[in-house]
PLY file of the C-alpha trace (Angstrom):
ply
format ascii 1.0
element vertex 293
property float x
property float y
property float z
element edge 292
property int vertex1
property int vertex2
end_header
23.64 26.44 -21.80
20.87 24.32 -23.10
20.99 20.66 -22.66
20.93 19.77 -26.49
23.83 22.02 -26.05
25.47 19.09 -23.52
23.73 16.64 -26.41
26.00 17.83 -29.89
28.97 18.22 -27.50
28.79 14.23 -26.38
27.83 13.15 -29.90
31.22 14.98 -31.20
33.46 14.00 -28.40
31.90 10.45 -29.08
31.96 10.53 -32.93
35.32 12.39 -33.02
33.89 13.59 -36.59
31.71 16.37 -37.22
29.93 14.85 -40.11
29.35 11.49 -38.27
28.25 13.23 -35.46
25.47 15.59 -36.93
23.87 12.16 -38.95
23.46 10.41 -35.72
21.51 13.77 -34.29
20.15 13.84 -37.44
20.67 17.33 -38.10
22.82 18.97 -40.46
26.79 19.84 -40.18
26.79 23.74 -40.15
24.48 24.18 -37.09
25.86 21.31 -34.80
29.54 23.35 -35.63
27.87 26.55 -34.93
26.22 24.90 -31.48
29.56 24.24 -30.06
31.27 26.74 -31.06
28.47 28.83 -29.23
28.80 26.43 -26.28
32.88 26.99 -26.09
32.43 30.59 -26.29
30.16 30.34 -23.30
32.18 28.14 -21.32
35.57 30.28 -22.34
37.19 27.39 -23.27
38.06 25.16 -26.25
36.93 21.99 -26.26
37.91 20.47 -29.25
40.89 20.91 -31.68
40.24 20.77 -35.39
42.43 20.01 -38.26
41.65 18.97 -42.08
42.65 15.77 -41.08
41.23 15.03 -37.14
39.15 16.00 -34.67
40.24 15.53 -30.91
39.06 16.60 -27.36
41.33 19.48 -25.18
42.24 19.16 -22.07
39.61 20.95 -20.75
37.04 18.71 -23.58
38.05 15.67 -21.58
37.32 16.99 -18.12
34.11 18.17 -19.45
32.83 15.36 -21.09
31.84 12.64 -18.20
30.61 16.36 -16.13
28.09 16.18 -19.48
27.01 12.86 -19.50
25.96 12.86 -15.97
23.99 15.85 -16.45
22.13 14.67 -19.04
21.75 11.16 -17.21
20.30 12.97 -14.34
18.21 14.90 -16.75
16.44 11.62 -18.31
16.46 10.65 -14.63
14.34 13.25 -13.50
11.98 13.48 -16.96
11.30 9.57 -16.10
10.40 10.25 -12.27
7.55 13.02 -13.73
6.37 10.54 -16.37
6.23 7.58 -13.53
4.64 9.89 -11.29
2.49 11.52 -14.25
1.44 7.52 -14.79
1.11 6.70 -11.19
4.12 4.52 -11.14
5.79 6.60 -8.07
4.95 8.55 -5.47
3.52 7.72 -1.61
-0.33 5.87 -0.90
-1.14 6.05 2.65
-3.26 3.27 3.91
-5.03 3.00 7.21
-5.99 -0.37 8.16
-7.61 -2.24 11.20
-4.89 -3.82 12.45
-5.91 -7.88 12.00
-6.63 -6.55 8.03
-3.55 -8.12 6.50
-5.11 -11.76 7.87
-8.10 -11.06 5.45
-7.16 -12.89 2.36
-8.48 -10.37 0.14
-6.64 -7.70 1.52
-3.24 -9.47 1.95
-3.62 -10.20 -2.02
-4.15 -6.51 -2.70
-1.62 -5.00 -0.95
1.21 -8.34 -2.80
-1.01 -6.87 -5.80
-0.12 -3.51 -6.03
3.29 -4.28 -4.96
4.28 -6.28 -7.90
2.28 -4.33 -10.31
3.85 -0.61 -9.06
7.37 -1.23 -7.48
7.86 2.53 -7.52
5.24 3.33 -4.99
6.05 3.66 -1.53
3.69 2.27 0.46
2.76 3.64 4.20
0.87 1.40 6.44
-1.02 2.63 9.25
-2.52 0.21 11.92
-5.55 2.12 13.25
-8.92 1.39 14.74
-11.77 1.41 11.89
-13.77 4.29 13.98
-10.64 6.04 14.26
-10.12 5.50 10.15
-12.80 8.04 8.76
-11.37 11.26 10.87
-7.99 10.58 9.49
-9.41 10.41 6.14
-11.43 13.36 6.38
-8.43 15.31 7.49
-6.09 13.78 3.89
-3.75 11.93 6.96
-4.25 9.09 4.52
-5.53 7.95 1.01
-7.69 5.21 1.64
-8.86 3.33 4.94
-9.60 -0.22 5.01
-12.23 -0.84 8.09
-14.97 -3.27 9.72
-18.10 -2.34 9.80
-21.45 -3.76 11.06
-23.17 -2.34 7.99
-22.40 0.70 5.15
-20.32 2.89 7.03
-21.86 6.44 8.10
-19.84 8.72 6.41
-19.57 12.63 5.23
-20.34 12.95 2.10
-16.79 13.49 0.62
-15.67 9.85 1.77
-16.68 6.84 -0.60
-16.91 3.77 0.40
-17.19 -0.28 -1.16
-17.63 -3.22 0.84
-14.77 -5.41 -0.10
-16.12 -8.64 1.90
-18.61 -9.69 4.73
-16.15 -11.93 6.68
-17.75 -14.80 8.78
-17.23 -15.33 13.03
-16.20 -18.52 14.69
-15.92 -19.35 17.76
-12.59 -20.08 19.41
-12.15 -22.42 22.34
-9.55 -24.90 23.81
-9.46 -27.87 21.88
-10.37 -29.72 25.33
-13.45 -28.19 25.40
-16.52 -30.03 25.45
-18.18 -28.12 22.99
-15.09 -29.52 20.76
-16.66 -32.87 20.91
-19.56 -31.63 18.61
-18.23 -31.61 14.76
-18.88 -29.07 12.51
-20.92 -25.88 12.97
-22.11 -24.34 16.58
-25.00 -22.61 17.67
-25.20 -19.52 19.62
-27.46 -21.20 21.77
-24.92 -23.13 23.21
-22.32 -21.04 24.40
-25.14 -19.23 26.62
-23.67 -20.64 30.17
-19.80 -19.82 28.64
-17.44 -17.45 30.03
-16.35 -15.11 26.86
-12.80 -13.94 27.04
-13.97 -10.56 25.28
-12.70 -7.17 23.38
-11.40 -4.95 25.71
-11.49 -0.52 24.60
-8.47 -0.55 22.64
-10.09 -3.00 20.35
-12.05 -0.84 18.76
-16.45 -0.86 19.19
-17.36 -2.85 15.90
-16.53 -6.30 16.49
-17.76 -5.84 20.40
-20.92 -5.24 19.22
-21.67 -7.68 16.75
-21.09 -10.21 19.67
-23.48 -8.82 21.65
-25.89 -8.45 19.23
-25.53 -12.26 18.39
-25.79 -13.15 22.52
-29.04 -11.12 22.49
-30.61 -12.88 19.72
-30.00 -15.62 21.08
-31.69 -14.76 24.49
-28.46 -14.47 26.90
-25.75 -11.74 28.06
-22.53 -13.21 27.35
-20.74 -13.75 31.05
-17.35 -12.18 30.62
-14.44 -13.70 32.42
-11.25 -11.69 30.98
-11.00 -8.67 28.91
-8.14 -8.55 26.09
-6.40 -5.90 24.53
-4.92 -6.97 21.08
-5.71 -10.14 18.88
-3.26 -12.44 20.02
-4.15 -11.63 23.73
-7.50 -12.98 23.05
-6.20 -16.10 21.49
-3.68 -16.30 23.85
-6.23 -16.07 26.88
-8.40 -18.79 25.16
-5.55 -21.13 24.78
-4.95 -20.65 28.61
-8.70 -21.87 29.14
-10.30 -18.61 30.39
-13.17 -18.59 28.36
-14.30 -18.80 24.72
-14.45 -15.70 21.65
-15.68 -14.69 19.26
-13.59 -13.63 16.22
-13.44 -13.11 12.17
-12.45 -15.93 10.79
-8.92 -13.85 10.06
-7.80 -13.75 13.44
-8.03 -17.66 13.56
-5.10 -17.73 11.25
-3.21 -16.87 14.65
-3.20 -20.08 15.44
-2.35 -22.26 18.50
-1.88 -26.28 19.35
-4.55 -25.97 21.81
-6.89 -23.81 20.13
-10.18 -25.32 18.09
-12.16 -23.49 15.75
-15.58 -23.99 14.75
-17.71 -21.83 12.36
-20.99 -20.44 13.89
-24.66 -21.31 12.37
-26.08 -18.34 12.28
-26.45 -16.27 8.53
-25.59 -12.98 10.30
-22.56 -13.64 11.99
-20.12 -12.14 10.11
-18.75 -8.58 9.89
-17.97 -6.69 6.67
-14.51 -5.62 5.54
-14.92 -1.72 3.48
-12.78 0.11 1.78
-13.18 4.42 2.12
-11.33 6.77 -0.03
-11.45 10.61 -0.37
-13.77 11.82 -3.00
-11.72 15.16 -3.54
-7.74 13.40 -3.40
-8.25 10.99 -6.15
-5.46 10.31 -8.07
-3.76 7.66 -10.28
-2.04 5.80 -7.09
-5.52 5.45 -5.43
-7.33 4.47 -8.63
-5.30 2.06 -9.32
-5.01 -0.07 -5.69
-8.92 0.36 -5.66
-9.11 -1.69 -9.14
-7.10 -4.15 -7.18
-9.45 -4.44 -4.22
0 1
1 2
2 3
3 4
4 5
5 6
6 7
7 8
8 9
9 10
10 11
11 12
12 13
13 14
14 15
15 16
16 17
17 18
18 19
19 20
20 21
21 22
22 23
23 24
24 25
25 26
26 27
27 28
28 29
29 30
30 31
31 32
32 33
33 34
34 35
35 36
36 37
37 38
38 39
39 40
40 41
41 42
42 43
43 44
44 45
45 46
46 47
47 48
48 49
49 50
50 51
51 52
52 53
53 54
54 55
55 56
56 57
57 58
58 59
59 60
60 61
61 62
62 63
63 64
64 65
65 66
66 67
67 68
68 69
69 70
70 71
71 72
72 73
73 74
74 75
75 76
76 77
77 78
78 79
79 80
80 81
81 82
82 83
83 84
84 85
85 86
86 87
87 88
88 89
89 90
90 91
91 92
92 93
93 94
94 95
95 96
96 97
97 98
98 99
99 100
100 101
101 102
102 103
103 104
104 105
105 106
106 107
107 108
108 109
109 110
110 111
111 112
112 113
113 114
114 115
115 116
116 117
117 118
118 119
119 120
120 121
121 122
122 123
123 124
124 125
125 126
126 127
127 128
128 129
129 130
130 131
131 132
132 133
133 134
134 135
135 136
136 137
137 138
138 139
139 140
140 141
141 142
142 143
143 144
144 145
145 146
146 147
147 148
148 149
149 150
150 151
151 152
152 153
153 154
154 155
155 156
156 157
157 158
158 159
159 160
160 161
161 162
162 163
163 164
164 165
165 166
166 167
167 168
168 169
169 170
170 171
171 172
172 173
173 174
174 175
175 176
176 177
177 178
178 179
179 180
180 181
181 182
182 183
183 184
184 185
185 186
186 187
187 188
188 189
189 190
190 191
191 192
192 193
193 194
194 195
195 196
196 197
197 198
198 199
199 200
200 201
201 202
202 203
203 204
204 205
205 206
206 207
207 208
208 209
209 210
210 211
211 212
212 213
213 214
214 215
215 216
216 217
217 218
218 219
219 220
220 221
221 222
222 223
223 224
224 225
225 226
226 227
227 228
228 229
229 230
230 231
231 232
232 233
233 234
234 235
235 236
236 237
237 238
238 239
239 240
240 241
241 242
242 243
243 244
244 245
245 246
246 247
247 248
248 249
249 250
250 251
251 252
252 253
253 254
254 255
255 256
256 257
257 258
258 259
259 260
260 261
261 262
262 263
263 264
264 265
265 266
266 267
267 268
268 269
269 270
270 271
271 272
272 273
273 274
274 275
275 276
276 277
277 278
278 279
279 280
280 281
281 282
282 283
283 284
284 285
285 286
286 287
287 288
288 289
289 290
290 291
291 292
């Protein structure tokens, strides 16, 4: 049984009419009566009853008819999920992300993006460390890895990378603070004598040391007073007046009623935001959410 088979036996049960029937498959009358008689002889049953005069379904016609239809439904069901997934309009993209990512306005409006644009795709989130990113990428655990980065990534040479955007630091203090007094942008130089509420291991290594590097340049070791160990920790323990940090300007978008934030002066203090992807998985799903990054 052949699903054109299914096919001339709905347009005659439909059509009631032979003649009708074969014009709207648009073939001729002699085959679509030889198709169904072939089709009745296989399933050892009539399933129509001709006369001169009319054309009406058996017993057993009736019962087969909606069994019919939803085969061929699920038929043109499952030819549209290969063509979707042929067009990469379905299917699963993995993304690996640093977890404060989804603050950084150009990734947010990727991710809504691709959403809106490919409702068929499933997208799987993972909140991971950037240094952590590449080895899960290297091993296919995911499609594409969003990270932080000081500068172009070091990476095997099957993983590609683009910088998406360099991000600028602020500082973060109470709004109390002295230092709040001063409008507008603040130098490095004076949070020398501060006590930094700081990134603690399970913040990853990136942002740590672009803070450092920043305190060196400008001649001082930062004096750490409390160590933190997730984003709103940090903000959380500078609202509570241990100290002052250093963060992308995403994270400020955690905000608090006695937080201030002030922009930093100097040119290098900001840390880039990269997208990696797997030279050999490329596909249509990946393609098409790195168009929209």
């Amino acid at each position: 049984m052949e699903l054109r088979h299914l096919r001339y036996f709905i347009a005659v049960a439909e059509e009631l009419h032979f003649r009708r029937a074969a014009e709207r498959l648009n073939i001729s009358q002699p085959p679509l009566s030889q198709q169904i008689k072939l089709l009745e002889l296989e399933l050892g049953a009539a399933l129509f009853e001709r006369t001169n005069k009319k054309v009406e379904l058996t017993q057993a016609g009736r019962l087969f008819l909606p069994e019919a239809r939803a085969t061929i439904e699920r038929a043109n069901r499952a030819a549209e999920v290969v063509r979707k997934s042929k067009q990469g309009e379905l299917g699963e993209l993995r993304i690996g992300l640093f977890p404060s990512a989804p603050l950084v306005p150009e990734i947010s409006r990727s991710i809504r993006a691709y959403r809106e644009q490919y409702p068929g795709v499933s997208l799987v989130l993972n909140e991971l460390e950037s240094q952590q990113q590449t080895l899960v990428l290297v091993n296919e655990g995911e499609d594409i890895a969003i990270v932080r980065s000081v500068a172009a990534p070091a990476l095997p040479k099957t993983i590609l990378s683009r910088r998406v955007v360099d991000e600028p630091l602020v500082v973060v203090m109470r709004s109390d603070h002295p230092l709040n007094r001063q409008a507008g942008s603040i130098s490095m130089a004076d949070l020398t004598d501060e006590p930094f509420v700081f990134y603690g291991e399970k913040m990853g290594a990136v942002l740590p040391r672009i803070v450092y590097d920043l305190c060196h340049d400008a001649g001082f070791e930062p004096r750490i007073s409390q160590l933190a160990s997730a984003n709103t920790t940090m903000i959380g323990l500078v609202a509570a007046g241990l100290g002052i940090a250093i963060i992308p300007n995403a994270l400020a978008r955690l905000t608090h009623a006695d937080i201030a934030v002030h922009p930093l002066k100097q040119k290098n203090a900001t840390v880039s935001v990269w997208v990696l992807w797997n030279a050999r998985r490329r596909s249509l799903l990946i393609d098409a959410f790195l168009k929209l990054i």
